[in-house]
N, C-alpha and C positions, 0 to 999 in steps of 0.2 A: 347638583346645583343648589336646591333649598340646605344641603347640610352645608357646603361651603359657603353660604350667606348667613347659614347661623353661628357659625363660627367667626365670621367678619363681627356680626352683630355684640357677640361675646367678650370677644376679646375688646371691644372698645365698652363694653359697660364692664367688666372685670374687675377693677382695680374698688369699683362703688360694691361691691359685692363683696369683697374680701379686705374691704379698708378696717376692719375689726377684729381681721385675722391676725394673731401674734406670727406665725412664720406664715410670709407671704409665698414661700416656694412652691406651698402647695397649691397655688394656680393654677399651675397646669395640670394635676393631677383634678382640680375641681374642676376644669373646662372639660375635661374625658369623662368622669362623671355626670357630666349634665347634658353631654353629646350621648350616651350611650342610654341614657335616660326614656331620650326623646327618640333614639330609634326603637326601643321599646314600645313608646305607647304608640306610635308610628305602627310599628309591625303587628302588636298584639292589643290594642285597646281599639282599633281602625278595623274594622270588617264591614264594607260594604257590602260584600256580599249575603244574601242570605239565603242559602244554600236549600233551605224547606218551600222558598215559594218559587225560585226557577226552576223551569219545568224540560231544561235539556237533558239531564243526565240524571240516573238514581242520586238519592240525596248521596251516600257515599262514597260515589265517585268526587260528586262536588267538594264534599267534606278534604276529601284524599287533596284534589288540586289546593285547596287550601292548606292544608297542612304542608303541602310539597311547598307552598309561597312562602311561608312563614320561619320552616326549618332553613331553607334555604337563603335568610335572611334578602326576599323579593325588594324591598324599599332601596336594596342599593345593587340591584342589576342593571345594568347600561344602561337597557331600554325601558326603566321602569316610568316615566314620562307618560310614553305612546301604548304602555303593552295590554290595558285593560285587566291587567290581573288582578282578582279582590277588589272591584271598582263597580262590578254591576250583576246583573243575575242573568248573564249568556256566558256562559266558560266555554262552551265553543266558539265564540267572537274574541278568546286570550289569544293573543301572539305565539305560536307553537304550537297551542292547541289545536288535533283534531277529533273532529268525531264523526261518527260513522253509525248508521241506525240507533240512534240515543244512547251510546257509550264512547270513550276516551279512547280513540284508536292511534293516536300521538302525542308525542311532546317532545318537541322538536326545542334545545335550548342553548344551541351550543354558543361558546366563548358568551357568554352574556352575564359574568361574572358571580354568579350561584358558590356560594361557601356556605360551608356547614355539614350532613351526614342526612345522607339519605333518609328519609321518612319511609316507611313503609308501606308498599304496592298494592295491595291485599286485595282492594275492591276493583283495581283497575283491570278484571279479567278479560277484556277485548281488547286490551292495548296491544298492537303491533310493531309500533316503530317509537323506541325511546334513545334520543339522543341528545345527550347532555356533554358533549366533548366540550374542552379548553374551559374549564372552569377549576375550582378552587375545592371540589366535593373530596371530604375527608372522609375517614370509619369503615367502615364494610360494607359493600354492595348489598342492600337488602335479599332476605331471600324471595323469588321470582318464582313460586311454584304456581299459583294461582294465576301466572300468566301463561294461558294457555296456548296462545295466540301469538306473543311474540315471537317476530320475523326477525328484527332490525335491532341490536342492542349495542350503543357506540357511547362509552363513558371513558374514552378514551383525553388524556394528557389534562389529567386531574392530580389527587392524590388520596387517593384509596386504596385501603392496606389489606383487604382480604377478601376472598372469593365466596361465594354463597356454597352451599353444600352439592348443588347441583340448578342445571338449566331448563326452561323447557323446552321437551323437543321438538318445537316447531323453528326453533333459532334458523337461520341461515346464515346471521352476519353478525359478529361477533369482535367488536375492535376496544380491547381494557388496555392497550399499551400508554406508554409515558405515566405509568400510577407508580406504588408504593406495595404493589401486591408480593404478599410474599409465599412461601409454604409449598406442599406440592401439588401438584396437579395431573397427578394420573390416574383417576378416576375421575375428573371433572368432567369431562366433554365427552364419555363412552356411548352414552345415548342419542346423541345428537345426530341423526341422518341422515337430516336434510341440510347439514351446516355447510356453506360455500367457502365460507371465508375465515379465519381466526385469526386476529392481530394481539397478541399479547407481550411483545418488545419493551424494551427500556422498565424492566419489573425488577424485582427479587428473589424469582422464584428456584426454586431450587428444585433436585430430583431427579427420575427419569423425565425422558419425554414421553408426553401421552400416546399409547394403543390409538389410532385412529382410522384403523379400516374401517370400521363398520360405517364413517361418515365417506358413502361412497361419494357423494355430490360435492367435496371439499376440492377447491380449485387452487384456494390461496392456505399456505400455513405461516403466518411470518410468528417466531418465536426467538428473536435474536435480542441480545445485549440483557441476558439473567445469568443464571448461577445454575443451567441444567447440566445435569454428566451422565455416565453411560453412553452407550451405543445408540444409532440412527436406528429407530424399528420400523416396521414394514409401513408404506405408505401407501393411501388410500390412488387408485390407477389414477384418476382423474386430474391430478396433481400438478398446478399448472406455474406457481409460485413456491419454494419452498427455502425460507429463509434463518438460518441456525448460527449468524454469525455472536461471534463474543460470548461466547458461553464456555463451558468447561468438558466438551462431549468427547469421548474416547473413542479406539478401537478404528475398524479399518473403516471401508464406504462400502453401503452396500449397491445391492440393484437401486436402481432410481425407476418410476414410474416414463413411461416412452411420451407423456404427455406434459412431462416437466421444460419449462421454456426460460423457468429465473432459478437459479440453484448461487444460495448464498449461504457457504461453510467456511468463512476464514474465522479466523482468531480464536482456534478451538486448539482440541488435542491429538486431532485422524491422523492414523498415522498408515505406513505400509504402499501398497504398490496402489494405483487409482486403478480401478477394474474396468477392466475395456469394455464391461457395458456400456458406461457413459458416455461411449463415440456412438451406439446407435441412439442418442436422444437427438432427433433431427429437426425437433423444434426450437431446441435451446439455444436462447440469442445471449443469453448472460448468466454467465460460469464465475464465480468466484471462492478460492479455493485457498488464498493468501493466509501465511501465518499457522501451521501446522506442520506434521513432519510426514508430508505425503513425499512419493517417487511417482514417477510415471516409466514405464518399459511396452506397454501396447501400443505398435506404428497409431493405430486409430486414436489413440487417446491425443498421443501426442501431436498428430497434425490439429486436433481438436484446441487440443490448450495453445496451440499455436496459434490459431485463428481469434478464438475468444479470449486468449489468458495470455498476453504473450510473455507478460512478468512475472508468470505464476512463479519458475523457482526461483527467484531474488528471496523470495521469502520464508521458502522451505526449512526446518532447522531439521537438517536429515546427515548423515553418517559421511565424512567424504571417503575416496576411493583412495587407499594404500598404496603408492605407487612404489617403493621399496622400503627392505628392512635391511641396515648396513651395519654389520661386527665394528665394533669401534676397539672391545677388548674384550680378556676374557671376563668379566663382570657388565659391559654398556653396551648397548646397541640404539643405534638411532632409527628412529620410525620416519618417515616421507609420505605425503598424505600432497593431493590437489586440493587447496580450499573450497570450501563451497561458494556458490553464491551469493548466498546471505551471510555476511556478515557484518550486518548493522545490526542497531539495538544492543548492545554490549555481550557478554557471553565468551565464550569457549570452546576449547575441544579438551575431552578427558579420554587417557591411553591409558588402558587397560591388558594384562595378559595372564594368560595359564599357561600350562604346563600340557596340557591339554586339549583336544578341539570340543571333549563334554566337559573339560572342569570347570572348577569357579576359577571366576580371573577375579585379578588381585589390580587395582585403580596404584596406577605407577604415576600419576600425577597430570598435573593440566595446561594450557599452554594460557597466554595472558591475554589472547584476544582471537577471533575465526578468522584473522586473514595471515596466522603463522602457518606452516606448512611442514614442522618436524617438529620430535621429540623425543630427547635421548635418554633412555630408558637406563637405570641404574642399579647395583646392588644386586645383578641376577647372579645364580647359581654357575658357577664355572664346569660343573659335573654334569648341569641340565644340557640334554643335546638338543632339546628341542623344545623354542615356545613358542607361543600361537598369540598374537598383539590384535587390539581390537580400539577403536581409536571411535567415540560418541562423539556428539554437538551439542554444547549447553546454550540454550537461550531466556532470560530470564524475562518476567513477566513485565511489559509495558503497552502504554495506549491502550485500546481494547482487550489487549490477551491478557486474559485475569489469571493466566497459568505459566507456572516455570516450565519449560520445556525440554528434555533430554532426549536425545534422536534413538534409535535403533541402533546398534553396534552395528558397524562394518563385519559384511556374512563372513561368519563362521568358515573355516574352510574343512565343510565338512562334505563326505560321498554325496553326491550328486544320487539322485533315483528317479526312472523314470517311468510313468506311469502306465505307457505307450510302450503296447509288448511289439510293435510298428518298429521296426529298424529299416530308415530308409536307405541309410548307407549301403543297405546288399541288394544295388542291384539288379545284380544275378537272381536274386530272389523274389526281387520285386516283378520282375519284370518291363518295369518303366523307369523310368529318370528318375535322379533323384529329387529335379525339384517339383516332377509332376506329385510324386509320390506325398511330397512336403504339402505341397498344395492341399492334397486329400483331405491330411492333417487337422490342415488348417480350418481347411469348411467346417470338418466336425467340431473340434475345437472353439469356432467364432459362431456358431448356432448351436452351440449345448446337445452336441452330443448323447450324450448322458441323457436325458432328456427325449431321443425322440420316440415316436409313439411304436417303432419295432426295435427300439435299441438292444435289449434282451439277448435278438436272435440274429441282426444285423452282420456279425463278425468285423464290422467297422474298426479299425486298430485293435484287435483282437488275435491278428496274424499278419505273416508278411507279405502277403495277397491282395493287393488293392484290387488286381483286377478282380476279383472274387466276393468284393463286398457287393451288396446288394446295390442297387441302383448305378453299380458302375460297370461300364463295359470298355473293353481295352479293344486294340488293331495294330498291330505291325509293333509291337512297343509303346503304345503309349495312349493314354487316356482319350476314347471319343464321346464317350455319354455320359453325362450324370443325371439320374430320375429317380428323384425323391418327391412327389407329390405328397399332401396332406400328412407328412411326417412329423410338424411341429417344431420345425428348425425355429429357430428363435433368435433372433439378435440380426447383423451385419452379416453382409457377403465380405471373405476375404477378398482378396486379389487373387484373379485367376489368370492371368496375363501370361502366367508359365504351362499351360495347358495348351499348345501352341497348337493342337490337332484337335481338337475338342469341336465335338459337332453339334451335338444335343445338349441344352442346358435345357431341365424341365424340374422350377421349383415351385408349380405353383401350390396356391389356398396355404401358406404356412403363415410365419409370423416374422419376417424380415425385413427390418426396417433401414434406415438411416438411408443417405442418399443412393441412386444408383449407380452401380460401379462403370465407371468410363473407360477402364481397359479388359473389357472383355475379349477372348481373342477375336479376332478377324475370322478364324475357321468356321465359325459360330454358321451351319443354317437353320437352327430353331433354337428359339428364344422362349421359355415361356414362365414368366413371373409373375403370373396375373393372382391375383384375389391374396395381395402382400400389403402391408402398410411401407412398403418407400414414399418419399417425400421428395417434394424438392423440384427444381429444374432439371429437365433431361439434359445429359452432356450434348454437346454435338458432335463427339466420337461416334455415336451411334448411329448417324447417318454414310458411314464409312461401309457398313453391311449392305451388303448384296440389297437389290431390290425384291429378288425373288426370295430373300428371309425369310423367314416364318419367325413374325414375333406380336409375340399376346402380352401386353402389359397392363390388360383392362383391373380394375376396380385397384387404386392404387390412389396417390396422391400428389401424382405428378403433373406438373405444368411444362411445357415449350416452349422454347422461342421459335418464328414465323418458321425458321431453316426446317427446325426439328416437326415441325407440326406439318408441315406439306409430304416430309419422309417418311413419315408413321401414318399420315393419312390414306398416303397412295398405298400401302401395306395392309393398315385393318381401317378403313375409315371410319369408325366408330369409337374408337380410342379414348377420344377426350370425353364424349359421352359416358363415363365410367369412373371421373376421376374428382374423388371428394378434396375438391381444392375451395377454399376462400369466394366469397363474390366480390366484385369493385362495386363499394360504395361509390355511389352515385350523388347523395344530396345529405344533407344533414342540417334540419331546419328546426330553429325554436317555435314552440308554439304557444309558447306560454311562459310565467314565470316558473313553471312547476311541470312543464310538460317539451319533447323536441321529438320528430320525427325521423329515424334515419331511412335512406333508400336507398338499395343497391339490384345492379343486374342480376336475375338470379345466376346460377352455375349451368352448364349444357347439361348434367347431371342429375334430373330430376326426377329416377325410376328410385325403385328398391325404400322405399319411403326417408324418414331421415327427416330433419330441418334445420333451422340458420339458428344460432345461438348468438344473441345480443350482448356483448360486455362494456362493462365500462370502468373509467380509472377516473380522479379527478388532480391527477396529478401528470402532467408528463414524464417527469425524470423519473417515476415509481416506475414505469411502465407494464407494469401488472392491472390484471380485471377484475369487476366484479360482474360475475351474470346476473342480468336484469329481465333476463327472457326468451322463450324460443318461438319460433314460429311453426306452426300449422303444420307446415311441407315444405320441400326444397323447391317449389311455386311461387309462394311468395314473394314481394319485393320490398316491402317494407314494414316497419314496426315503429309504434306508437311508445313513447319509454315517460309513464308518467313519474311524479313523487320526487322531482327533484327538489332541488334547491334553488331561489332565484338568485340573478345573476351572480349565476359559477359558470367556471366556463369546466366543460365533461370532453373528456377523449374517448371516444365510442371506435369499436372493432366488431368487425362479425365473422363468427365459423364456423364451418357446415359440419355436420353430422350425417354420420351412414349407418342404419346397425348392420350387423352380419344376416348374409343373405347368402342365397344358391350362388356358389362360386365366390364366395368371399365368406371367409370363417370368422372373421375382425371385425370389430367394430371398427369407424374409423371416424379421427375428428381431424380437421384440419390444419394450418398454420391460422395466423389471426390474418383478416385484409388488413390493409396500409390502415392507420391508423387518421380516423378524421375528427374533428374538435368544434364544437359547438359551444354560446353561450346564453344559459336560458337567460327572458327578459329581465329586467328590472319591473317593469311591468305590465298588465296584461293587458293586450292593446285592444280597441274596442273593433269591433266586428261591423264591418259598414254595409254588409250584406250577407243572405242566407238563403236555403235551399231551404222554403218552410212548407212543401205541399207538394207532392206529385200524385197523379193519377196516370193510370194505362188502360188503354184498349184495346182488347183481341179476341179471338178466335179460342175459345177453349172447347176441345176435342174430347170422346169416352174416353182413350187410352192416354196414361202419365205423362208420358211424352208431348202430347198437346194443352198439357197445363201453361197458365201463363205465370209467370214470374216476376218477382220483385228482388234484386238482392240491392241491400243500401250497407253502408256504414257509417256509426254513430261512430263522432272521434271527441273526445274533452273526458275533463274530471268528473263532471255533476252527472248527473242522471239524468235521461232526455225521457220525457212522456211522449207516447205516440198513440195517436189512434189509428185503425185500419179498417178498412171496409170492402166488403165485394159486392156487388148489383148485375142481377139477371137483368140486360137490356130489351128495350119492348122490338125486338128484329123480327121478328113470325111468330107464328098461332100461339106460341107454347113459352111460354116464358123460363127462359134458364135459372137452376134453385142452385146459388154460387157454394162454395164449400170454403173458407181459406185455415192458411194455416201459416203459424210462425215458428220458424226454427233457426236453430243456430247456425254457422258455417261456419268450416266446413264438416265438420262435427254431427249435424243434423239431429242436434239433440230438441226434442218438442219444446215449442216454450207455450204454446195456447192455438186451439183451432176453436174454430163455431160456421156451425150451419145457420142459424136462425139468431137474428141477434140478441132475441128477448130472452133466450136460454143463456147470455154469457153473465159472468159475477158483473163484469161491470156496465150491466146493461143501464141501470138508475141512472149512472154520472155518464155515460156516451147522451144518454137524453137529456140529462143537465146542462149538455154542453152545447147542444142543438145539435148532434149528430145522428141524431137515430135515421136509420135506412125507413122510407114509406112502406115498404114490402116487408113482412114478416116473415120471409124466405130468405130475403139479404144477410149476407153476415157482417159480423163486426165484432174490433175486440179494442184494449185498453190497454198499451202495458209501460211500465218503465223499463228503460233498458239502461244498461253502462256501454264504455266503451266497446268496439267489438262487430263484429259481420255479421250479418240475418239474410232471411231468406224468406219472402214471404209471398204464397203462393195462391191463385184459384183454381180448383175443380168446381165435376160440375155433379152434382145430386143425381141428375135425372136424364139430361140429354146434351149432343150439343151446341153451343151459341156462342153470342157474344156477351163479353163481359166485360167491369168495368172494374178496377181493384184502386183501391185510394191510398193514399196516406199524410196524414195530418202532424205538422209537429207543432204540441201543443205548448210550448213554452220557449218562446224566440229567443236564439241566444244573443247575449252581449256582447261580452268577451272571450278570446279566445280560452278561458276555463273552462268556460258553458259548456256542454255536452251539444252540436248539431250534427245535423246530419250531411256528409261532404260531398258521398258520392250513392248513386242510384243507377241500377240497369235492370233491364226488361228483357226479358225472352220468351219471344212466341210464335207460334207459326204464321208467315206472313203472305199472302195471295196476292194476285192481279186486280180484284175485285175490292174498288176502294171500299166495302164494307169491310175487307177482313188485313185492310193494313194494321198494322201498330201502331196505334195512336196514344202519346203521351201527352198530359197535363201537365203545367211547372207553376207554383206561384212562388216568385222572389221577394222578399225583403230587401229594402236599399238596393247598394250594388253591387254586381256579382263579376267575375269573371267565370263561363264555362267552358268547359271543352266537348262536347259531344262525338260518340263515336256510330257507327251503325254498321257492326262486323255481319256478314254472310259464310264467304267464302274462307274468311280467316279464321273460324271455330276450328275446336280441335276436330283431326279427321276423325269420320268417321260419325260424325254428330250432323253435320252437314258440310254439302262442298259445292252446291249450288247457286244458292241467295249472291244475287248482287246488288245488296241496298242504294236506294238515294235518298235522304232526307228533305225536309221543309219543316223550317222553324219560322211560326206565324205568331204574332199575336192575338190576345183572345179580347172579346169574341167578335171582335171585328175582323180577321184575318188578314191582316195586314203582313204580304210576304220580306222578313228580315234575315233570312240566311236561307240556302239553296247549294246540295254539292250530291254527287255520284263518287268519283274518284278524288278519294281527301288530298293526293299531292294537286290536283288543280284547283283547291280554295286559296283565296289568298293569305289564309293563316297558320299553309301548310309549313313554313319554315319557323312560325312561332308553334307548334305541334313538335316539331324534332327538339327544340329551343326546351319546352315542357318534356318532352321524353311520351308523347300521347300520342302517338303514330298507331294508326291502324295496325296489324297484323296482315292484311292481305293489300295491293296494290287498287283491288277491285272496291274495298269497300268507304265507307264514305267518311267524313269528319272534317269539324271546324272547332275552330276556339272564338266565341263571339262574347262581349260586353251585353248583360239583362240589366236594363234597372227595375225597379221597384212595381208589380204588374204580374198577371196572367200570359201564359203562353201556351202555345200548342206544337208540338215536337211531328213529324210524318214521316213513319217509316215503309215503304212502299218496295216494291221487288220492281228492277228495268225489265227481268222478261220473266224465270219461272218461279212460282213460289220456293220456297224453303224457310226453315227456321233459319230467327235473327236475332241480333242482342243488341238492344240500341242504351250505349253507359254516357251519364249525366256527370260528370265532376267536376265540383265547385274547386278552380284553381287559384281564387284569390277570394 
C-alpha cells in the first residue's frame, strides 16, 4: 500500500522533476529508479531491530532471521503490515516464527510472497520445521547440514534450481515439488530413515530413481511430472503412496510393496505383461497405469484393472493380434491385424518380416493411422517359402508423455518351453483330474513356489505325482488335503473351486494376502488360514459351510457383515478378537488454531501389543497421508494432533498396527478408517473454565497395590507448571511419612519422586509459592510438563494410614493453546468405614462442564470385581449436597453420558455429568456394601 501511494505521489510531481530533461521518455525509467531506491533504504538502512540487546535468541540466530528478511526482500511480503519482522527486539513474537527453549524451532512462511535466494541456515541448528511453500525463492536450496533437528522441510511451488549435496537425517517430510530443480538425485535421499514423505513433482530432474529402502518409515514417494528413466527399484515395504506419472521410466513393473493404496505410473515407458502380484495389493483403492505399453494376461490382475482402471487399455500402445496372412501373389501378401484400442493421439502401426523366427526383420512399411486393420506387404522373394510378419504400434509423444512410444512386436512364433516337468494332460499318470491337477499348479505358481521354505526337496511340479508332493494327500482319484503350514507361500490363493473333494485346507502363519477367496469348495471340513495378512470383508459364501466346520481365520485382517459374524461366531467365538482392522472414528474436534483432537472406538483387538497410527492429508482429492503419530497401545481412543495450521481444514484416518507375534509371522497394518475432516479455529477461543486443583484421600497400605493414585492429562501447546504434594494425616498415634512419585504413562518412565520436601531441587520456589508442607516428612515436588499422560502416586515410608496427595496447577489457562489439565482419576482402596472412603478435592475456575465416573466392578478383571461405588459431590466447606448417584443409568444425565460417550463400564457402577462454577468441591467415593479398589475419573467436558 505505502509503495502504491508513492507511486500515486510520483507520478503527479514527475513532470516538475524532469521538466529540464531533454528526452522526457526517460520518466518512467526515473520513476523505477526512485521506486527501487526507496525500497532500498526501506529494507537495508531500516533495522529496528537490534539483535545484541534482545535477549530471545543467540545474537546469530537473531542476525540469521534478519538476514532471511532482508534477502528475501521482507518490505513487500503480504503481510508485512501486521508481521512484526525487523520492528522490535522479540523475533519470537515475528509472524512464523517459533521458538522453542531459546532457539528458532520454525518458520513458517508460506504464499507470503518472499523472492530472492535463500540466505543461509548455519546458526539455526534447532530448527525443526521450515516452510516456505508458494513463494517466488529463486537459486539453490542453501546447504542444511547444521540442521540437525529438522523434521519438516516444505519449499515447495517456488522456483529453485538445485538440490543441496545432502539432507539431515532427522527429515521426515520432505515437499521441493513445483521448482526448477534439475540434475540427479540418486544419492540425495540415501541417509534419510526416518523420511515419511517425499514430494519432488513438477521439477527437471533427470536420472535413475533413487535407492530408497533403507528409508523404512517412507509412506508417501510422489516423484512424477520430471525427466527420470530406468527401471522402478526396490521400494521401501511400508509404501503407502507411490507416484511416477510423466516421466520417461522403462522396463517391466516390478513387485510393489502389499502396503501400497495410491500407485500412479501413466505417461511413462513400462511395458510387457502387468505381474499378477499387483492383484494381491488389497489395499489399493487407486491404480493408474494409462499411457504405456503394458498387457495384462493374469485372471487377478484383470478383474483388478477392471474394478479400479476400467479404461486402463484405451490407452495402451501395445502390439495388436494377427488375425491372418493372405497370398495376394507370388511377390505380396497382405497382413490382417484387430486394431487396438488406443487409437487416439496420432500414431501407427509398423509391419515388419524375416525369413526367420531368429532373424532380423526387415520394416516393410507403416499404415497411416491405429485404426487401419491391414497391410500389404511387397517385393518379397518368390523362392522364399516361408516368412514370419510382425506388425508394432507407434504412438508419438503428447500431453504428459514426454516419450515416442513403439509397442513390442506381436510374439514371435517361436517353440513354446515349459518349465513345469508337471504334464497334467496324463492323467493316467497323475492320478487325478486334470483340472484338479491344474489347480496344484496354480497354488504353487500364485504363492512363489520357488520360494518356499522346503522348496529344494518338496518334489512340487518336479514330477507327474501330485499326489506324492508333500503337503498333498489324494482318495479315490482326486485331491483331499492340502498342508502347508509356515511354508512362506507368498501372494494370493488361486481358485480352488475345481478341487470338488478337497477336505483339509491348512495354510496357516504364511504370507497370503489379497481378499478371501469366496469359492472355496463346499467339501471343505477344515479351514485353517489364520496368522495370514487377507484383508477385506468376508464373502457370505462362507456361511454355506457346515456348522460343524473347523475354521480358524484368527489374526488376519478381516471384517464381517452381521450375517457373517453370527456364523463364524457360533464356530470360533473369538474370531474378531484377532483381527487388525481399522477403528471408527468417533469425533474430530478443533481445539485450537494450531491443535484438533480425533476420537475413535478402539478395535476388539487389543492383545499382542501394536497401536493406532494417526494420518493426515490436507487435501481431499490427493487422498493420501501423512503420519502425525501413533499411540501408546491398541487401548487407547484418542489422540491429540498439534502444529497445525489455522483455519485449514485437515482430513484425518486412523490404522492399526500388529507386529508379528506367536501364531502370526507378519506384521500387520490395516486399511485407513472412513476418512473424517476437521477445521482448526481462526482463532483460539478463550477458555471460561478449568480443572486448576484437585486433591485425594485414602487409605495407603505396606503392599504396592494399596498405593493411592493420581493419573491426569495435561492437553495444549504451552507447558503447564504443577505442583504436588503428599501429607501423612494426623488419624492415630503415629503419623504416616508419605513417599510420592511422578511418572510417565503408560511408559512409567520416572520423571521426580521425594520423601521429605526440603530435600527436592525445588524446595526454595514451592516455599516462594506458599506451598510448603508444615511437616518435614511431607513430600512435594515442582515440575513443568508438556502435553501427555502422568501418573502420580503416594506410598508410605513407614506404616500404614491415611493420606492426602495434592495437585496445584500453577498457571491458569486462557485459551485453548494453554497447556491445562482436562481429565483426573484416583485409585485406591475403598472401606465401609467413612474414614477410609475416597475422598477427592476439585477447585474450579469460571465454568466447567464435568463428567464424573466411580468404576468398582467395571476394572479390568482380575484387579477387582467387587466394589459397587456411590458417589456424593458437595460443596466445600459448607457441604452443601449437589449431585448424588449409585447406578450411572438412573442419574438424570445418564442419556447426556451416552450423548458424550462417558458410560461406565459396568451397569453397577456410578456417574453424572454436572455443571461447577467457579468454587471448591468435595467428590465421595464410598463402597454400598464391601470394600474393594475404585477409580473415581474427573473430566472436564467443556
Amino acid at each position: 500500500m505505502l509503495i502504491n501511494l508513492f507511486l500515486i505521489e510520483l507520478d503527479r510531481n514527475l513532470p516538475l522533476l524532469v521538466k529540464n530533461v531533454k528526452y522526457y521518455h526517460l520518466t518512467h525509467s526515473l520513476k523505477y529508479l526512485l521506486l527501487v531506491s526507496m525500497l532500498n533504504i526501506s529494507t537495508y538502512s531500516y533495522a529496528a531491530t537490534d539483535c545484541s540487546a534482545q535477549s530471545q535468541l543467540p545474537v546469530q540466530e537473531c542476525e540469521t532471521l534478519i538476514a532471511f528478511y532482508k534477502n528475501l526482500m521482507g518490505i513487500t511480503w503480504t503481510d508485512q503490515s501486521t508481521n512484526q519482522w525487523n520492528q522490535n527486539n522479540t523475533p519470537c513474537s515475528w509472524t512464523g516464527v517459533t521458538c522453542s527453549g531459546g532457539h528458532v524451532s520454525e518458520i513458517a512462511r508460506d504464499g507470503k510472497n518472499l523472492s530472492g535466494s535463500l540466505p543461509s541456515l548455519t546458526s539455526l541448528t534447532e530448527i525443526e520445521n521450515l516452510s516456505l511453500s508458494n513463494n517466488q525463492l529463486k537459486g539453490s536450496i542453501p546447504n542444511l547440514a547444521t540442521q540437525i533437528k529438522l523434521r519438516r522441510l516444505n519449499l515447495s511451488k517456488n522456483q529453485l534450481s538445485s538440490l543441496p549435496t545432502n539432507f539431515p537425517s532427522e527429515l521426515e517430510y520432505i515437499a521441493l515439488n513445483n521448482n526448477q530443480l534439475s540434475g540427479s538425485i540418486t544419492n540425495s535421499f540415501k541417509n534419510l530413515t526416518k523420511l515419511q514423505s517425499l514430494n519432488l513433482s513438477t521439477n527437471q530432474l533427470t536420472g535413475a530413481l533413487p535407492n530408497l529402502t533403507t528409508a523404512s518409515m517412507l509412506t508417501e514417494l510422489v516423484l512424477d511430472t520430471n525427466q527420470f528413466s530406468g527401471a522402478i527399484p526396490a521400494m521401501p515395504e511400508r509404501l503407502s503412496k507411490l507416484s511416477l506419472s510423466a516421466n520417461q521410466l522403462t522396463g517391466t513393473l516390478p513387485t510393489f510393496p502389499t502396503s501400497l493404496r495410491s500407485l500412479y505410473l501413466d505417461n511413462n515407458q513400462f511395458s510387457g505383461a502387468i505381474p499378477g502380484s499387483l492383484s494381491s495389493l488389497s489395499e489399493l483403492s487407486v491404480l493408474e497405469l494409462s499411457y504405456n505399453k503394458l498387457t495384462a494376461t493374469d485372471a487377478g490382475v484383470i478383474q483388478l484393472l477392471t474394478k479400479k482402471s476400467p479404461n486402463w487399455l484405451d490407452t495402451q500402445t501395445i502390439s495388436p493380434e494377427i488375425t491372418e496372412v493372405k497370398k495376394l501373389s507370388a511377390t505380396s501378401m497382405e497382413i490382417y491385424w484387430t486394431p487396438i484400442k488406443y487409437t487416439k493421439d496420432g500414431g501407427y502401426y509398423q509391419v515388419r518380416y524375416a525369413t526367420s523366427a531368429s532373424g532380423a526383420a526387415v520394416i516393410a512399411g507403416q499404415t497411416k493411422s491405429k485404426t487401419e486393420s491391414s497391410f500389404v506387404v511387397q517385393n518379397l522373394s518368390q523362392n522364399q517359402l516361408n516368412y514370419f510378419f510382425f506388425v508394432d504400434t507407434f504412438t508419438p509423444k503428447h500431453g504428459k508423455q514426454q516419450s515416442d512410444l513403439l509397442s513390442a512386436p506381436t510374439a514371435k512364433p517361436t517353440e513354446g518351453s515349459n518349465t513345469s516337468q508337471t504334464n497334467c494332460g496324463d492323467t493316467a499318470t497323475t492320478g487325478i483330474t486334470q483340472a484338479e491337477c491344474l489347480t496344484l499348479v496354480d497354488l504353487y505358481t500364485s504363492t512363489k513356489g520357488e520360494e518356499w521354505t522346503d522348496s529344494p526337496v518338496n518334489r512340487w511340479k518336479k514330477n507327474n505325482l501330485p499326489c506324492n508332493w508333500e503337503g498333498v494327500a489324494c482318495s479315490g482319484g482326486h485331491v483331499t488335503k492340502i498342508i502347508r503350514p509356515k511354508k512362506n507361500l507368498v501372494g494370493s490363493l488361486p481358485s480352488l473351486s475345481r478341487l470338488t473333494y478337497l477336505k483339509t485346507l491348512s495354510l496357516e502363519e504364511n504370507k497370503l494376502t489379497g481378499y478371501f477367496p469366496s469359492d472355496l469348495p463346499r467339501s471343505l471340513t477344515e479351514i485353517n488360514l489364520s496368522g495370514n495378512k487377507f484383508g477385506g470383508q468376508l464373502p457370505e459364501s462362507i456361511t454355506q459351510f457346515n456348522s460343524s466346520t473347523s475354521i480358524n481365520l484368527n489374526y488376519n485382517k478381516l471384517t464381517a457383515s452381521d450375517t457373517v459374524d453370527r456364523f463364524l461366531s457360533a464356530i470360533t467365538p473369538n474370531w474378531k478378537n484377532t483381527q487388525t482392522v481399522p477403528p471408527v472414528i468417533t469425533s474430530l474436534t478443533a481445539l485450537s488454531t494450531t491443535s484438533v483432537q480425533i476420537s475413535w472406538n478402539p478395535i476388539a483387538y487389543t492383545e499382542d501389543k501394536g497401536f493406532y497410527r494417526v494420518k493426515y492429508a490436507t487435501s481431499f482429492s490427493e487422498g493420501f497421508y501423512t503420519e502425525i503419530g501413533v499411540t501408546a497401545s491398541k487401548m487407547v481412543s484418542s489422540y491429540t494432533v498439534t502444529g497445525l495450521t489455522q483455519n485449514t481444514t485437515y482430513y484425518f484416518v486412523v490404522e492399526t498396527y500388529t507386529p508379528a507375534h506367536t501364531g502370526q509371522p507378519n506384521e500387520l497394518t490395516s486399511t485407513d478408517s472412513t476418512e473424517m475432516s476437521v477445521t482448526t479455529l481462526l482463532t483460539d477461543p478463550i477458555i471460561t473454565g478449568s480443572l486448576n486443583g484437585l486433591s485425594a484421600r485414602g487409605f495407603v497400605g505396606k503392599k504396592p497395590e494399596n498405593n493411592i493414585f493420581i493419573g491426569f492429562n495435561v492437553q495444549g501447546i504451552t507447558t503447564k507448571q504443577l505442583a504436588m504434594r503428599g501429607f501423612g494425616l494426623h488419624l492415630s498415634s503415629t503419623l504416616l511419612d508419605p513417599i510420592i512419585e511422578l511418572r510417565t504413562y503408560p511408559k512409567q518412565a520416572l520423571l521426580g519422586n521425594n520423601n521429605n520436601w526440603q530435600t527436592d531441587a525445588s524446595a526454595a520456589q514451592i516455599e516462594q509459592l506458599g506451598l510448603a508442607p508444615t511437616d518435614i516428612s511431607d513430600a512435594a515436588l515442582l515440575k513443568d510438563l508438556t502435553s501427555g499422560y502422568y501418573t502420580l502416586q503416594a506410598s508410605s515410608a513407614n506404616q500404614a494410614g491415611i493420606v492426602l496427595i495434592d495437585l496445584y496447577d500453577l498457571n491458569s489457562p486462557v485459551t485453548t493453546q494453554d497447556a491445562r489439565v482436562n481429565s483426573i482419576s484416583t485409585r485406591a482402596l475403598v472401606t465401609a468405614d467413612p474414614v477410609y472412603y475416597l475422598y477427592v478435592g476439585l477447585l474450579v475456575r469460571g465454568q466447567v462442564k464435568v463428567g464424573i465416573r466411580a468404576i468398582g466392578q467395571g476394572l479390568r478383571p482380575g484387579l477387582n470385581t467387587a466394589l459397587d461405588p456411590r458417589i456424593e459431590v458437595l460443596t466445600f466447606p459448607d457441604r452443601q449436597l449437589i449431585g448424588r448417584n449409585n447406578d450411572w443409568a438412573e442419574h438424570s444425565s445418564a442419556t447426556e453420558m451416552q450423548q458424550y460417550q462417558y458410560v461406565p463400564p459396568a451397569s453397577t457402577d456410578a456417574g453424572m455429568i454436572i455443571n461447577l462454577t467457579a468454587g471448591y468441591y468435595t467428590i465421595e467415593m464410598a463402597p454400598m456394601d464391601q470394600a474393594g479398589i475404585g477409580l473415581l475419573e474427573i473430566q472436564q467436558l467443556q
